[in-house]
Backbone bond lengths (Angstrom), bond angles and torsions (degrees), N, CA, C in turn:
res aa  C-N    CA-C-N  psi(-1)  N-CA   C-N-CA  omega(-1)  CA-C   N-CA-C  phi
1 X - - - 1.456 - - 1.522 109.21 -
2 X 1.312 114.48 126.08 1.917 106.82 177.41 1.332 97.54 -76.27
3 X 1.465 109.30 153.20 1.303 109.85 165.58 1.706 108.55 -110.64
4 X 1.673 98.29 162.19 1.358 110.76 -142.97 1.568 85.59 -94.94
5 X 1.413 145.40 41.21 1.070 125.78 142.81 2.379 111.68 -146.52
6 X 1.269 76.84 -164.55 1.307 90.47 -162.32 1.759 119.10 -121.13
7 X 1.677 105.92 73.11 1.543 98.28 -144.02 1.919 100.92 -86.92
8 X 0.938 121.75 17.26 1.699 121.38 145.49 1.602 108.86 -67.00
9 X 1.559 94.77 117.07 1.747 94.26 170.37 2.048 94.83 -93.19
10 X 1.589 80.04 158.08 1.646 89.71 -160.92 1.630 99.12 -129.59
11 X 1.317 126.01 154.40 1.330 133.19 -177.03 1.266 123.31 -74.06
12 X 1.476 125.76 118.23 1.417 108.59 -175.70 1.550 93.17 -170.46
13 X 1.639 106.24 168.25 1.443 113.55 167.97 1.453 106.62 -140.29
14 X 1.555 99.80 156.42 1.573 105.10 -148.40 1.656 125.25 -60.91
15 X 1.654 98.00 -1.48 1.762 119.69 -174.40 1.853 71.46 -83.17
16 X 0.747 150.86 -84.13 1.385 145.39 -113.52 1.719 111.26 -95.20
17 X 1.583 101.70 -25.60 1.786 107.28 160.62 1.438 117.06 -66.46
18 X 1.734 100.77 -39.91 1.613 106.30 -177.17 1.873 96.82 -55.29
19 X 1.564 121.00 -81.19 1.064 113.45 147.51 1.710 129.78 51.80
20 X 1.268 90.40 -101.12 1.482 138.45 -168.08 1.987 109.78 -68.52
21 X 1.674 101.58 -24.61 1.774 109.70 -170.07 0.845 94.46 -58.21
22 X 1.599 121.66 151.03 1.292 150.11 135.53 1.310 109.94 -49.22
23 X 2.128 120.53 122.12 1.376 96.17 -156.42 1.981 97.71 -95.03
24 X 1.823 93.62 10.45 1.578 102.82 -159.19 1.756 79.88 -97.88
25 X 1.355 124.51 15.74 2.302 112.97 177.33 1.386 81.43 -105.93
26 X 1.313 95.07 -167.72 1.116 98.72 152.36 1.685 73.11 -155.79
27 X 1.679 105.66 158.58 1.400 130.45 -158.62 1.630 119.56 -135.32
28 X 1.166 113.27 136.67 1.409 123.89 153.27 1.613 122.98 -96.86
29 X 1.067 148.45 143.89 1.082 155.88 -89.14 1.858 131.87 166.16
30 X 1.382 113.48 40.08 1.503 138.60 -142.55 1.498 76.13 -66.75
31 X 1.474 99.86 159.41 1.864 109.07 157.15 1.720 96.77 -160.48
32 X 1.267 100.47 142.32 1.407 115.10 169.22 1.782 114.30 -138.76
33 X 1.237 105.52 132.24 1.415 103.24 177.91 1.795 118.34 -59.79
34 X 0.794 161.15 124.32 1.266 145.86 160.49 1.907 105.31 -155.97
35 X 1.951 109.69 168.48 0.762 106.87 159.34 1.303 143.89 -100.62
36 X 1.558 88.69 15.76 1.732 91.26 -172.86 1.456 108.02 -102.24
37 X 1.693 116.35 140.41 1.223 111.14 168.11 1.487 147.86 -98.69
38 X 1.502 85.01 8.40 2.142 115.33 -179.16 1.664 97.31 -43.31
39 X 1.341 75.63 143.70 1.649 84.70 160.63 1.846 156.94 -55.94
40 X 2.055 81.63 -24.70 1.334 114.08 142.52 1.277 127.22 -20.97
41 X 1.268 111.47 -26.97 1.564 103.50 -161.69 1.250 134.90 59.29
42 X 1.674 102.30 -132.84 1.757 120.51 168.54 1.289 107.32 -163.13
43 X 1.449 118.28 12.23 1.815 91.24 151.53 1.349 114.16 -118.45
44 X 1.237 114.34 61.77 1.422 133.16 177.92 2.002 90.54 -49.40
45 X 1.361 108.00 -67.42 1.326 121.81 174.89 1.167 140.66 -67.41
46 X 1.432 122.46 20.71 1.691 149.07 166.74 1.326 98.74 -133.11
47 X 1.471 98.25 172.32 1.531 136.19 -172.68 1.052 121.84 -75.82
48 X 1.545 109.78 -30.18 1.759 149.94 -149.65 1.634 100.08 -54.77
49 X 1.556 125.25 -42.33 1.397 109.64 173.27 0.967 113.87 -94.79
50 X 1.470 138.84 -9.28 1.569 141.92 165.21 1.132 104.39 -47.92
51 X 1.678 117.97 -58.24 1.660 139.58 -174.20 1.622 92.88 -52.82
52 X 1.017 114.03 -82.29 1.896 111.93 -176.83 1.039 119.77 -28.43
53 X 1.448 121.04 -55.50 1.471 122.46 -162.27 1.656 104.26 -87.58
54 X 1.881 122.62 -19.84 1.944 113.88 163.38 1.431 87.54 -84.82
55 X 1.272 147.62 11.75 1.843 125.65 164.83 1.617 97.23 -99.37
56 X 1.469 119.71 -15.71 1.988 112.30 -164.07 1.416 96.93 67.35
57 X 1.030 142.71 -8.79 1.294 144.34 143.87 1.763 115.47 5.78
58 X 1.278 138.07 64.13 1.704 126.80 179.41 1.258 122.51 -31.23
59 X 0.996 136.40 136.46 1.470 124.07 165.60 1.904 102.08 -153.51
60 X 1.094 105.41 154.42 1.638 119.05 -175.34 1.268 109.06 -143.33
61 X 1.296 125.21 133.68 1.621 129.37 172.68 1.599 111.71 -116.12
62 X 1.582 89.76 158.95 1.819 100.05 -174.99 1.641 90.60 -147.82
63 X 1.472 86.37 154.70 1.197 109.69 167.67 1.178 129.19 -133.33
64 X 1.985 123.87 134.57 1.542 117.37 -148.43 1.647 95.27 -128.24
65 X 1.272 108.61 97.55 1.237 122.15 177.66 1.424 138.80 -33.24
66 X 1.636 99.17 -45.73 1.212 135.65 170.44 1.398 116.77 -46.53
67 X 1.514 122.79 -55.73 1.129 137.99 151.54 1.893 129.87 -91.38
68 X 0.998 83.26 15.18 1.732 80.43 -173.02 1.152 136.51 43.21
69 X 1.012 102.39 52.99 1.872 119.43 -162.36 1.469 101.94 -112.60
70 X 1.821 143.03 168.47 1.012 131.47 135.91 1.665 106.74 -135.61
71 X 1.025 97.92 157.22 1.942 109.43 -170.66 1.704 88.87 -116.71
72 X 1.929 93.48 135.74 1.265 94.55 143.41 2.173 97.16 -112.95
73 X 1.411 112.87 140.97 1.046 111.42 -173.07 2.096 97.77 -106.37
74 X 0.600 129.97 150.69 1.832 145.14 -171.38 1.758 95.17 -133.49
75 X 1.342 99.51 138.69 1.754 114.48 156.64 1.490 109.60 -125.38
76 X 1.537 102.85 148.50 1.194 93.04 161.20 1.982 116.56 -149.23
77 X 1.169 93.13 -169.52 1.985 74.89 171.36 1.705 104.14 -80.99
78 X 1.390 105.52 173.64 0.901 88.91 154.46 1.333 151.58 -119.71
79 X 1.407 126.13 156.71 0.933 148.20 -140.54 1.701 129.54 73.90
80 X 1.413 101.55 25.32 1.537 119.53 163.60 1.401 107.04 -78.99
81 X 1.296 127.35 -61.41 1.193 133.85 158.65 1.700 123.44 17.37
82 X 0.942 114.92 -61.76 1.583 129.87 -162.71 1.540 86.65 -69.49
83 X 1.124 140.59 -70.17 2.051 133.51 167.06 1.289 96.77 5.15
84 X 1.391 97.35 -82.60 1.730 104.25 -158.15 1.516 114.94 -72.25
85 X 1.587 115.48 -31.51 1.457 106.49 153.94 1.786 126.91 -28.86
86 X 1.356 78.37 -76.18 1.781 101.12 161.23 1.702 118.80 -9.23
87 X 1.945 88.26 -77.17 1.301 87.87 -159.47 1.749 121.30 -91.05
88 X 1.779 93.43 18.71 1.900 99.49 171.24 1.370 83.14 -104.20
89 X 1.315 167.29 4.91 1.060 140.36 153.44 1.559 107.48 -71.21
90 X 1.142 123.98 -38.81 1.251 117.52 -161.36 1.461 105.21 -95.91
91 X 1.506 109.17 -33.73 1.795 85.43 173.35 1.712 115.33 -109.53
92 X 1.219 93.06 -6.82 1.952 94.74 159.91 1.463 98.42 95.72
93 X 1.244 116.05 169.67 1.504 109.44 173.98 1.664 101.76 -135.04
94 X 1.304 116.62 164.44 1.893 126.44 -176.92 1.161 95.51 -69.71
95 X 1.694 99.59 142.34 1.550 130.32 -159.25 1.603 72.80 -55.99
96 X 1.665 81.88 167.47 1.174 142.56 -174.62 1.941 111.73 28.55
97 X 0.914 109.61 48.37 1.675 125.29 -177.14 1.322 112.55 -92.89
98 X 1.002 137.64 128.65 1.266 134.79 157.25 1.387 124.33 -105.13
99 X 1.591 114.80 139.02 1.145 95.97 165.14 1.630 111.08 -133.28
100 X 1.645 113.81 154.31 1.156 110.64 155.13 1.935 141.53 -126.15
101 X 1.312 110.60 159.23 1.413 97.35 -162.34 1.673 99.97 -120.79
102 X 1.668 91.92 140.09 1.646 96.68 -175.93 1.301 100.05 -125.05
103 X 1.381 122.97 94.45 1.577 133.71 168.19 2.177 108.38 -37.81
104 X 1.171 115.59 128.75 0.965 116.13 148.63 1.645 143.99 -40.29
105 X 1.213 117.03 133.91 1.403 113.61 -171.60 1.667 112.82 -61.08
C-alpha cells in the first residue's frame, strides 16, 4: 500500500511552495512559526495527520530556516477540499497556525 505522505521534511520558503502548486490540486497549506525542524512537525497534539492518512490524503512538509517557519502542505482534487475545511473548524488547529487554501484552476 503507498502511503499518502512524505515524512522527509524538505527545505523551502513559503514564496517557493506557493510556486511549486499543482494548478490542476487544489491545496491547503499549514504554517507554524517554530525552531524546530524534526519531522514531528506541530500537530503532535491534533488528529490532523490521523485524519490525512484514514482520507490517503498526501501531504509533505518543509522547513524555511530563514524565517523559522514549517509547512505541512496537503493536495487534493478538486473539490475534496471542503473535508478538511470541515474538520479544522470543528476540531481547531494548535495556537498560532495558520493555514491557507488555494483552490485549483
Amino acid at each position: 500500500m503507498k502511503k499518502s505522505r512524505d515524512n522527509r521534511v524538505k527545505s523551502a520558503s513559503f514564496s517557493v511552495i506557493k510556486r511549486n502548486l499543482d494548478p490542476e490540486r487544489s491545496c491547503v497549506v499549514f504554517e507554524k512559526k517554530t525552531d524546530q525542524r524534526d519531522a514531528g512537525f506541530f500537530f503532535h497534539d491534533t488528529d490532523l495527520l490521523g485524519f490525512l492518512e484514514t482520507k490517503k490524503i498526501p501531504w509533505q512538509t518543509f522547513y524555511d530556516g530563514k524565517h523559522r517557519r514549517k509547512y505541512l502542505v496537503t493536495k487534493f482534487l478538486p473539490g475534496d477540499e471542503e473535508e478538511l475545511i470541515g474538520y479544522i473548524l470543528v476540531h481547531g488547529l494548535p495556537e498560532d497556525t495558520t493555514y491557507y487554501l488555494f483552490k485549483a484552476k
